[in-house]
C-alpha positions in Angstrom: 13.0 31.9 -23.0 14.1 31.6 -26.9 17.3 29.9 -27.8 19.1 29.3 -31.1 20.8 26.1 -31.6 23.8 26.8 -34.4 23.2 23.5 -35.8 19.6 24.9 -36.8 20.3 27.8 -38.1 17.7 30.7 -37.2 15.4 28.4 -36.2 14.4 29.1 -32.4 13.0 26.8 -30.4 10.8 27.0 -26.7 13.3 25.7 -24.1 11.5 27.7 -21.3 8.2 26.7 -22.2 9.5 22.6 -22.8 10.6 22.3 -19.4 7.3 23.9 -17.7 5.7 21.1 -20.0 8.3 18.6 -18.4 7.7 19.9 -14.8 3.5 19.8 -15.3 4.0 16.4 -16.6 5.6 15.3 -14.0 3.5 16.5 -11.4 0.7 15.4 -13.2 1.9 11.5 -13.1 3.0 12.2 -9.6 -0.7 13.0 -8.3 -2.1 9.9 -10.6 0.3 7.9 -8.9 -0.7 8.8 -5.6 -4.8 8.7 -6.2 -4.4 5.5 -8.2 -2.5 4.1 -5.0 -4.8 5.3 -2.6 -7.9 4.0 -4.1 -6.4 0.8 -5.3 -4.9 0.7 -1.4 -8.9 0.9 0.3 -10.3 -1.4 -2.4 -8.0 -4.1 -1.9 -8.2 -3.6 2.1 -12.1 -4.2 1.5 -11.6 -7.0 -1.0 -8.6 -8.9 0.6 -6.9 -8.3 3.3 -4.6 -5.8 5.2 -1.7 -7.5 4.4 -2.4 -7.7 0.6 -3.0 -3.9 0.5 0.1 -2.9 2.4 2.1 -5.4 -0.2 0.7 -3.0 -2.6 1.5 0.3 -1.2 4.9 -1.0 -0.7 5.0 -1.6 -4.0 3.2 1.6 -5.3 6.1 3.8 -2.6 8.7 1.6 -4.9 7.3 2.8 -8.0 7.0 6.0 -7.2 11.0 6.0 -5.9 11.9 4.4 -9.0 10.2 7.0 -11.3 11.6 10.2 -8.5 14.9 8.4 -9.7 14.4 8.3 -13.0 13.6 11.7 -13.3 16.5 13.0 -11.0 18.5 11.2 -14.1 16.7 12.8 -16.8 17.4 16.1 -15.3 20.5 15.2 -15.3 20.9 15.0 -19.1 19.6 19.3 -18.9 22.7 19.7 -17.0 25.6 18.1 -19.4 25.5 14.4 -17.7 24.3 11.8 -20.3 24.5 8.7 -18.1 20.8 7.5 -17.1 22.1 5.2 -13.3 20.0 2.3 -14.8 21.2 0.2 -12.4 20.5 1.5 -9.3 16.6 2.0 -10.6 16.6 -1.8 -11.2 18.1 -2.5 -8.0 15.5 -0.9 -6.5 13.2 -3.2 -8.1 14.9 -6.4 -6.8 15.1 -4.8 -3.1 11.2 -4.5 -3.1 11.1 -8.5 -4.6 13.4 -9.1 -2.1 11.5 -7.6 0.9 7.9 -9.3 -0.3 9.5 -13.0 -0.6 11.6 -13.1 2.6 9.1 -10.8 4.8 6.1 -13.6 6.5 3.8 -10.9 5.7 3.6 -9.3 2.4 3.2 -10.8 -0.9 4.8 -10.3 -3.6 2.1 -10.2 -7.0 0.4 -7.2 -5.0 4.2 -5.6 -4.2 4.6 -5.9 -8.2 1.3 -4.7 -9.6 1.9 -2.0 -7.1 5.1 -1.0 -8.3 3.6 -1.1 -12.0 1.0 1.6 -10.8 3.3 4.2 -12.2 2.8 2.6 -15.5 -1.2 2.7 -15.1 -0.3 6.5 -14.2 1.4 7.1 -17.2 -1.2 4.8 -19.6 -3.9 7.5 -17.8 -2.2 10.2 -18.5 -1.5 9.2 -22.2 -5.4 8.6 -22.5 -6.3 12.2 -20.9 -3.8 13.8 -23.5 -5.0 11.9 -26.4 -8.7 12.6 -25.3 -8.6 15.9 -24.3 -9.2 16.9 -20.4 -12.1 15.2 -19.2 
């Protein structure tokens, strides 16, 4: 779908075709997210304990809220709202600290390396577009 903005002129630009890049970026990060978690999940079962890998799946599930939050807001931004609700996204951060410190079982350095796995995510898929497909 071609659009002309007036403020450029005659210039067109690919809205269509920026959004299916948006939407296949996003579901790209999604499924990192997810195979990341799930072999970070069986490796540290294997190397730890049950209770460390289930801190990092919480985490990981936090992440992945936190980054199905922020992209609910930048969808927003397509539809006229230009407020970006950063804190609820941080909030949601503190509820998962929250949960690992008072729960007797989880712990909370796995709970925050797995809420950074959406950051791995991205790094990987910043390395697979810089590389090429692999």
């Amino acid at each position: 779908m071609l659009s002309e903005s007036p403020a450029e002129g005659s210039q067109p630009t690919m809205v269509g075709d920026s959004m299916a890049d948006y939407h296949a970026l996003r579901r790209r990060i999604y499924l990192t997210v997810v195979v990341i978690a799930a072999f970070a999940f069986v490796v540290i079962g294997f190397a730890y304990s049950l209770n460390t890998a289930l801190s990092y799946l919480l985490g990981a599930g936090g992440g992945l809220l936190y980054f199905r939050m922020l992209d609910r807001s930048i969808q927003s931004i397509g539809d006229g709202d230009r407020r970006l609700g950063g804190p609820a996204r941080v909030g949601l951060f503190a509820v998962l600290m929250v949960m690992a410190i008072k729960s007797g079982s989880l712990e909370i350095l796995p709970t925050f390396f797995g809420f950074l796995t959406i950051k791995a995510a991205i790094l990987v898929d910043t390395l697979r577009t810089l590389f090429g497909d692999v």
